[in-house]
C-alpha positions, -999 to +999 in steps of 0.1 A: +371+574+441+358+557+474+354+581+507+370+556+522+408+536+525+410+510+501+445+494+509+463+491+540+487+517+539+455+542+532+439+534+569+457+567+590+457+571+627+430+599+615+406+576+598+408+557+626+405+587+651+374+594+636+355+563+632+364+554+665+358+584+684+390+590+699+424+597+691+444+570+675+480+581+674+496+549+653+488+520+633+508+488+626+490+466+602+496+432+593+483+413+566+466+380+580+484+346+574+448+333+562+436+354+531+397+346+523+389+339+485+374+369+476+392+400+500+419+411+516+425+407+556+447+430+580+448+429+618+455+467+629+476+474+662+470+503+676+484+532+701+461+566+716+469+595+723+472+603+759+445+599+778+427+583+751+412+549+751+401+528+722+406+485+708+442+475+712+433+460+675+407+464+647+403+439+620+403+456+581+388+438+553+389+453+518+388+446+483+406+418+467+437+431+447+429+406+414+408+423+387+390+390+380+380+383+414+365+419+419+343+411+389+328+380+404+324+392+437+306+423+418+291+403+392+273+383+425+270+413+449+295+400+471+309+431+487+275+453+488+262+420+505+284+423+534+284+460+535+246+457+536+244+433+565+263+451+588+249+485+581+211+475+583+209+437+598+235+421+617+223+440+651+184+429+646+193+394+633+193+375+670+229+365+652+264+368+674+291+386+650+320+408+652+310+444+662+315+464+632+330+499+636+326+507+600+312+494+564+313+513+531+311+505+498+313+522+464+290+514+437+315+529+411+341+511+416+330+481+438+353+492+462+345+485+500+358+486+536+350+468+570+370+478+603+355+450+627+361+439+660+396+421+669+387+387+676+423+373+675+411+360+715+385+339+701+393+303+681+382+301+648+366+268+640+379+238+618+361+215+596+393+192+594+389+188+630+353+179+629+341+186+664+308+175+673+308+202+703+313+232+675+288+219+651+261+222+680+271+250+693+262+268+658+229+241+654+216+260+688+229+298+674+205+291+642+174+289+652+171+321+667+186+343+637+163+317+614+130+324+632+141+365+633+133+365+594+112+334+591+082+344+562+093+379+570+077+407+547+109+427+548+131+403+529+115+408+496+122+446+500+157+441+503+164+433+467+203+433+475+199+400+491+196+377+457+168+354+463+182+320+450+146+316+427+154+353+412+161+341+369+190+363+370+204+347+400+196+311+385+214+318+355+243+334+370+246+305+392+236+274+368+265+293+341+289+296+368+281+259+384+283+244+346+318+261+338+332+251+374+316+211+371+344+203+344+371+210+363+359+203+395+348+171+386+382+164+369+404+169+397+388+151+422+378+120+399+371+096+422+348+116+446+322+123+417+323+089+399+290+078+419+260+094+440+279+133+441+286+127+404+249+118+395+239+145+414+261+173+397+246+167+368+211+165+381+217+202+395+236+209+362+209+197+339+181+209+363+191+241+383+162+265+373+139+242+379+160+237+417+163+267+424+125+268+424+118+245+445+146+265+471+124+295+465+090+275+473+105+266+509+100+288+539+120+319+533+141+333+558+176+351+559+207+327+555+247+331+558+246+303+527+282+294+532+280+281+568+311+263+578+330+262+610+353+279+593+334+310+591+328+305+627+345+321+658+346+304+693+358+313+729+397+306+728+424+294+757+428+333+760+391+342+758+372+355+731+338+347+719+312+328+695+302+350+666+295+340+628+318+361+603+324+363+564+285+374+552+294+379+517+273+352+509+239+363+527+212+362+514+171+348+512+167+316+511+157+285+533+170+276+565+183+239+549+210+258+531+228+265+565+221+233+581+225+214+552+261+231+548+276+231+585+263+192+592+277+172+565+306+197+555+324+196+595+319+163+603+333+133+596+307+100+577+303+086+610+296+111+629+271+129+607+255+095+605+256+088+643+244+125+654+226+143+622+191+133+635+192+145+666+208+179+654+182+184+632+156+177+659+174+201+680+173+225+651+136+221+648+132+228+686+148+255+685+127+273+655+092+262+674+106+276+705+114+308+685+082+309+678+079+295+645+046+275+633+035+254+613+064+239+604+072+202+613+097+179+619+094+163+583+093+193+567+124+203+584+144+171+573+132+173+541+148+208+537+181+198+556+185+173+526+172+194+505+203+221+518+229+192+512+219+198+470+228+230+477+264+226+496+272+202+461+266+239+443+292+259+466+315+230+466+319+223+429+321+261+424+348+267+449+367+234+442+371+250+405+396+277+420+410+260+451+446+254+460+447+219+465+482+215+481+479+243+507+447+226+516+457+193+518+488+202+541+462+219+564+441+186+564+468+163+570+474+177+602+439+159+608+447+129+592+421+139+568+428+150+529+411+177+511+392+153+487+377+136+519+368+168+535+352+188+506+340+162+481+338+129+502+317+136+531+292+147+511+290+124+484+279+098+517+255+122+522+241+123+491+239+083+489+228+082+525+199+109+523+188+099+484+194+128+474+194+125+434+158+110+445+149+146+456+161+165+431+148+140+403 
């Protein structure tokens, strides 16, 4: 059994109390409206004792309740990931994220536990609403956390991190990419018959051989699932910018992220208007940082090099994804799921020439 709560009702006033250093007298939890894929999300009112002080709210992030969900998220490290990151990274990683009050996980049982900083202040970013201003604001955040770990020793210590070149983590991946491609490419038909099509079945046929070439690229330590929905900025009521949801970390190359956040929040035209420049930025940024050697064609190259890589986590995720709640959140934008997830990027795959790369 964990040392820890692993449910809502199991998080006390005296957990709390001692975690936080105080004295918590009560604790109304509520379940947030927005569950993530893989856990389970609580935002925890609180009340001291007198005299003591402490966060009006925590935020709780646990296990997910569905047996076949835990075994993915173990099967890929998910939860030790995250764990990981905030226990030995995320306050070295020139990275803005939620303050974390405390991480544990059990290796048993796969069970784990993150209280983290309220940030119900801040606004958490939209890839519907495809805002120019919130893609650069997290273009100018990478560089920084990217240089941090850029050819950095200590990454191939951390064996935790799953290096996308690992065989195990090939396989893994190229099984779990193959089994999701059929129904993925199914149910959103008309997105894959062309470029995005081709090139899921380049990455389906090739991956191994792929996921060497993302191993041959300058390593450094990436979020992997970058969208602007993993992204927290100041609100009407305050708040602040911090990057959340590091289940995916890992080592890999600094394309994944850019590759991801560009093409995934915003819309054809404006990713065609404004990529180049946000690249260049990007690539600024990291020589600034003091990274050499690196150019500005090298950089592009692995930006489109990253979009290859945002086809993987797309086709995967689009296997399990609730297509009507999405689409009633996109319609609000005048957008549709299909555009947002599946459409966007097959232009960028027939813009950049991508199949070209990976051929």
């Amino acid at each position: 059994m964990a040392g820890f709560p692993t449910d809502l009702e199991s998080i006390t006033p005296a957990f709390l109390s001692t975690i936080l250093e105080t004295n918590v007298a009560t604790v109304r939890g509520s379940l947030v409206p927005a569950q993530g894929a893989v856990s389970t999300a609580a935002r925890l009112e609180l009340t001291y004792e007198d005299g003591a002080i402490g966060p009006s709210a925590v935020f709780a992030k646990w296990s997910a309740p569905l047996e076949a969900v835990r075994e993915m998220a173990a099967q890929n490290g998910m939860y030790r990931r995250e764990i990981r990151f905030y226990d030995d990274l995320a306050e070295t990683s020139n990275i803005a994220t939620p303050r974390c009050y405390f991480a544990g996980w059990e290796r048993k049982t796969n069970e784990f536990l993150l209280i983290l900083e309220d940030m119900s202040a801040s606004r958490v970013g939209n890839f519907y609403a495809s805002s120019l201003d919130d893609v650069r604001t997290v273009v100018d955040a990478l560089p920084r956390f990217h240089a941090r770990w850029w050819q950095h020793e200590d990454l191939r210590k951390l064996r935790w991190l799953f290096p996308l070149d690992h065989p195990a983590a090939a396989a893994g991946l190229q099984a779990a990419f193959e089994g999701a491609l059929k129904r993925t490419s199914r149910q959103f038909a008309a997105e894959f018959d062309g470029p995005l099509g081709a090139a899921a079945h380049a990455i389906e046929e090739r991956y191994p051989s792929i996921a060497t070439r993302y191993g041959a690229r300058p390593t450094t330590l990436v979020h992997s699932d970058l969208h602007l929905q993993q992204v927290f900025f100041p609100g009407a009521e305050g708040g602040r910018f911090a990057i959340f949801d590091w289940q995916t970390i890992g080592r890999g190359f600094g394309g994944q992220d850019l590759g991801r956040i560009i093409p995934m929040s915003l819309t054809t035209e404006m990713r065609r208007e404004h990529e180049r420049a946000l690249v260049e930025s990007y690539h600024q940024g990291l020589v600034a940082a003091g990274v050499e050697e690196y150019s500005l064609d090298e950089c592009w190259d692995n930006y489109r090099l990253g979009i290859s890589w945002n086809v993987v986590l797309n086709v995967i995720a689009g296997a399990s994804i609730d297509q009507a709640t999405m689409d009633a959140d996109a319609a609000e934008y005048g957008t549709t799921l299909a555009e947002t997830f599946f459409g966007r990027i097959a232009a960028a795959v027939d813009d950049l020439e991508i199949l070209e790369l990976l051929s």
